[in-house]
Each structure stands twice: as C-alpha cells, then as structure tokens.
Phi, psi and omega in degrees: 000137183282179199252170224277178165275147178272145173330315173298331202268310193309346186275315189289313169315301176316300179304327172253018173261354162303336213265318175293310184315297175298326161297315195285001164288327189267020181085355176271151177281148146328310191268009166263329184263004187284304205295322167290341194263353177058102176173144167279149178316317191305292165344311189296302187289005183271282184328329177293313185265022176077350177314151153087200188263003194106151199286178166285166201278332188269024165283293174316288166332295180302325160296331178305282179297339191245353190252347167066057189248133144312161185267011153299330168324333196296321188284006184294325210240000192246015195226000000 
C-alpha cells in the first residue's frame, strides 16, 4: 500500500492537474506553454505531476496568466 499524501503533496498535486487540465483544454503543448510562462519544460512537467515541493507562487501567477486560469482558482488547491 502507498503511503498516504500529506496535505501539502495533495495540494501541489492538485495544483498541478489544473495546470495540465486547463493547458489541454486549450490545446497547448508543455513546450509551449513553459516557453510563454519563461520555465523550462522540464519545470512545467515536475509542476504538472505534482513533484517537489511545489513552484514559486510567482511562477504559478505567470502559469496563470498565461493559461486565462483567475488567480481565484488558487483556492480550488488551497483548502
């Protein structure tokens, strides 16, 4: 049995199936949208599968912004 996610890992996960969810309603490629948000792909995609500890808030804000996501969404992934 895996070990269970902690709030915190469950929040950065969440945060990054919006981030995927939402490029792929529009159709965009990882490398497309890494290169409008200035992140390396490699980045998009730790952010995407939930890695780490999670991005800087002002990397998300640029993820954001560039994906037409409110930044109220953040509260989708913050509670």
């Amino acid at each position: 049995m895996p070990p269970r996610l902690t709030t915190e890992q469950r929040r950065v996960a969440q945060l990054g199936f919006l981030i995927r969810a939402r490029r792929c309603e529009q159709g965009m490629r990882q490398e497309d949208l890494a290169l409008l948000a200035r992140i390396a792909p490699a980045t998009l995609r730790r952010i995407e599968r939930g890695e780490g500890a999670g991005p800087n808030v002002f990397v998300v804000l640029r993820l954001f912004e560039e994906l037409d996501l409110p930044v109220d969404q953040l509260t989708r992934v913050s509670g």
